[in-house]
C-alpha positions, 0 to 999 in steps of 0.5 A: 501469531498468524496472518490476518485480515488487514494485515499490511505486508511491507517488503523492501524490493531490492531492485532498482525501481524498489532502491529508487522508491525508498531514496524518495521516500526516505523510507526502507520498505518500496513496497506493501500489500494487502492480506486478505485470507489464507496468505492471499493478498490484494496487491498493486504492482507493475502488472496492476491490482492482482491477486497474489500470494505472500509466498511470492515476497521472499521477505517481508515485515507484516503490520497490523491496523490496531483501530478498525471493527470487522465490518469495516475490514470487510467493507476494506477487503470488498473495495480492494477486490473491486479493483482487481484488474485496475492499472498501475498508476505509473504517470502518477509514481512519475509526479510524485517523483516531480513534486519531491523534485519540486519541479512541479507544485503537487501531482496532477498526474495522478490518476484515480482510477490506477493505483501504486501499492500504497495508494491502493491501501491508503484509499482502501481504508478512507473508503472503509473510514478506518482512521489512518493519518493520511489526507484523502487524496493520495497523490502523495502516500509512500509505504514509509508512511503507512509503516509509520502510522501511529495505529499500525503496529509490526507485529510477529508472524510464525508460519 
Protein backbone atom coordinates (compact mmCIF):
# COMPACT_ATOMS: atom_id res chain seq x y z
CA UNK A 1 0.00 0.00 0.00
CA UNK A 2 0.88 3.35 -0.92
CA UNK A 3 0.73 7.02 0.61
CA UNK A 4 -2.44 8.70 -0.43
CA UNK A 5 -4.18 11.80 -0.68
CA UNK A 6 -5.66 12.53 2.66
CA UNK A 7 -3.87 10.37 4.30
CA UNK A 8 -2.73 11.72 8.07
CA UNK A 9 0.87 11.13 9.30
CA UNK A 10 1.20 10.98 12.99
CA UNK A 11 4.51 11.33 14.39
CA UNK A 12 5.49 11.47 17.85
CA UNK A 13 8.21 14.53 18.28
CA UNK A 14 10.86 13.22 20.96
CA UNK A 15 11.49 16.55 22.02
CA UNK A 16 10.51 18.35 24.94
CA UNK A 17 7.69 20.48 23.52
CA UNK A 18 6.58 17.07 21.66
CA UNK A 19 6.95 15.11 25.31
CA UNK A 20 4.91 18.03 26.43
CA UNK A 21 1.99 18.06 23.99
CA UNK A 22 1.34 14.32 24.76
CA UNK A 23 1.47 14.62 28.58
CA UNK A 24 -1.62 17.22 28.13
CA UNK A 25 -3.18 15.32 25.70
CA UNK A 26 -2.69 12.21 27.37
CA UNK A 27 -1.83 11.14 23.89
CA UNK A 28 1.46 9.22 21.93
CA UNK A 29 1.60 11.18 19.01
CA UNK A 30 2.63 15.33 19.41
CA UNK A 31 2.24 15.74 15.97
CA UNK A 32 0.23 15.28 12.43
CA UNK A 33 0.50 16.22 8.81
CA UNK A 34 -1.46 16.30 5.94
CA UNK A 35 -0.20 14.25 2.65
CA UNK A 36 -1.14 15.53 -0.48
CA UNK A 37 0.98 13.86 -3.65
CA UNK A 38 4.06 12.06 -3.83
CA UNK A 39 5.23 12.22 0.06
CA UNK A 40 4.36 15.76 0.11
CA UNK A 41 2.44 16.87 3.10
CA UNK A 42 1.00 20.33 4.00
CA UNK A 43 2.02 20.72 7.74
CA UNK A 44 1.69 23.33 10.67
CA UNK A 45 4.82 23.37 12.75
CA UNK A 46 6.82 25.90 14.68
CA UNK A 47 7.72 27.63 11.37
CA UNK A 48 4.06 27.85 10.40
CA UNK A 49 1.92 26.00 7.31
CA UNK A 50 4.93 24.75 5.03
CA UNK A 51 4.95 22.43 2.59
CA UNK A 52 7.23 19.46 3.72
CA UNK A 53 7.96 16.36 2.79
CA UNK A 54 7.46 12.59 4.63
CA UNK A 55 11.24 12.03 4.55
CA UNK A 56 11.50 14.59 7.00
CA UNK A 57 9.77 12.75 9.81
CA UNK A 58 12.26 10.00 10.84
CA UNK A 59 8.93 7.99 12.11
CA UNK A 60 5.82 8.04 11.63
CA UNK A 61 2.00 5.99 12.02
CA UNK A 62 -0.14 6.94 8.73
CA UNK A 63 -4.11 6.96 9.12
CA UNK A 64 -6.55 7.06 6.64
CA UNK A 65 -9.98 8.77 6.50
CA UNK A 66 -12.44 6.09 5.68
CA UNK A 67 -15.81 8.56 4.91
CA UNK A 68 -15.06 11.31 2.24
CA UNK A 69 -15.73 11.36 -1.97
CA UNK A 70 -12.65 12.88 -4.30
CA UNK A 71 -14.23 16.03 -4.53
CA UNK A 72 -14.24 16.53 -1.00
CA UNK A 73 -10.54 15.66 -0.61
CA UNK A 74 -9.95 17.88 -3.44
CA UNK A 75 -11.73 20.51 -1.94
CA UNK A 76 -9.63 19.51 1.60
CA UNK A 77 -6.15 19.65 -0.29
CA UNK A 78 -7.21 23.58 -2.02
CA UNK A 79 -7.90 25.09 1.35
CA UNK A 80 -5.02 23.33 3.18
CA UNK A 81 -2.73 24.87 0.04
CA UNK A 82 -4.48 28.10 0.68
CA UNK A 83 -2.77 28.40 4.14
CA UNK A 84 0.45 27.82 3.32
CA UNK A 85 2.65 30.63 4.68
CA UNK A 86 -0.07 31.09 7.75
CA UNK A 87 1.52 31.43 11.23
CA UNK A 88 1.85 28.69 13.97
CA UNK A 89 -0.64 29.58 16.52
CA UNK A 90 1.47 29.55 19.62
CA UNK A 91 -0.93 31.94 21.80
CA UNK A 92 -3.20 29.48 21.24
CA UNK A 93 -1.24 25.87 22.14
CA UNK A 94 -0.45 28.35 25.16
CA UNK A 95 -4.63 28.49 26.02
CA UNK A 96 -5.31 25.04 25.56
CA UNK A 97 -2.52 24.54 27.96
CA UNK A 98 -4.69 27.25 30.51
CA UNK A 99 -7.92 25.62 30.08
CA UNK A 100 -6.28 21.80 30.52
CA UNK A 101 -5.02 23.70 33.66
CA UNK A 102 -8.25 25.08 34.46
CA UNK A 103 -6.69 28.10 35.00
CA UNK A 104 -9.00 29.65 32.24
CA UNK A 105 -12.79 28.49 31.00
CA UNK A 106 -12.13 27.67 27.26
CA UNK A 107 -9.61 29.47 24.88
CA UNK A 108 -9.69 32.88 23.75
CA UNK A 109 -6.35 32.60 22.77
CA UNK A 110 -6.92 31.01 19.74
CA UNK A 111 -6.45 32.62 16.72
CA UNK A 112 -8.27 31.65 13.62
CA UNK A 113 -6.04 32.90 11.27
CA UNK A 114 -2.75 30.62 13.00
CA UNK A 115 -2.71 27.20 13.13
CA UNK A 116 -1.14 23.95 15.39
CA UNK A 117 -1.11 20.94 13.19
CA UNK A 118 -4.14 19.43 14.28
CA UNK A 119 -5.97 22.22 14.08
CA UNK A 120 -5.21 22.93 10.67
CA UNK A 121 -6.31 19.26 9.80
CA UNK A 122 -9.35 19.45 11.78
CA UNK A 123 -10.52 22.73 10.35
CA UNK A 124 -9.55 21.34 6.79
CA UNK A 125 -12.13 18.56 6.91
CA UNK A 126 -15.21 20.80 8.42
CA UNK A 127 -14.26 23.20 5.54
CA UNK A 128 -14.65 20.07 3.08
CA UNK A 129 -17.75 18.99 5.41
CA UNK A 130 -15.74 15.10 5.60
CA UNK A 131 -17.52 14.18 9.06
CA UNK A 132 -14.88 14.04 11.80
CA UNK A 133 -16.29 13.75 15.59
CA UNK A 134 -14.57 17.09 16.32
CA UNK A 135 -17.08 20.38 16.91
CA UNK A 136 -16.11 23.02 14.49
CA UNK A 137 -14.37 25.16 16.81
CA UNK A 138 -11.20 23.96 17.48
CA UNK A 139 -9.55 25.63 20.20
CA UNK A 140 -9.21 22.43 21.72
CA UNK A 141 -8.21 19.54 18.79
CA UNK A 142 -5.04 17.38 19.92
CA UNK A 143 -3.42 14.82 17.13
CA UNK A 144 -4.53 12.08 20.01
CA UNK A 145 -7.95 12.68 19.09
CA UNK A 146 -8.17 12.86 15.32
CA UNK A 147 -6.02 9.40 15.82
CA UNK A 148 -8.92 8.39 17.72
CA UNK A 149 -11.46 9.16 15.30
CA UNK A 150 -14.00 6.32 14.66
CA UNK A 151 -13.73 6.87 10.66
CA UNK A 152 -9.81 7.29 10.59
CA UNK A 153 -8.30 4.04 10.62
CA UNK A 154 -4.16 3.10 10.60
CA UNK A 155 -3.12 1.67 8.00
CA UNK A 156 0.21 0.08 6.51
CA UNK A 157 2.42 1.91 4.51
CA UNK A 158 5.14 -0.09 2.14
CA UNK A 159 7.75 2.60 0.61
Amino acid sequence: MKLRKGDLIFSDHRSFIGEIIKIFTRGQYSHVTFHIKDGFCIDSSWGGVQLKHITQFPSYHVYRHTNFSRSQMDTVVKWLISKLGKGYDFLGLFGIALAILKIKQGNDLDNKYRYWCSELVADAFHYANIPINVPKETPYVSPQQLSDLHNIKRVRIKS
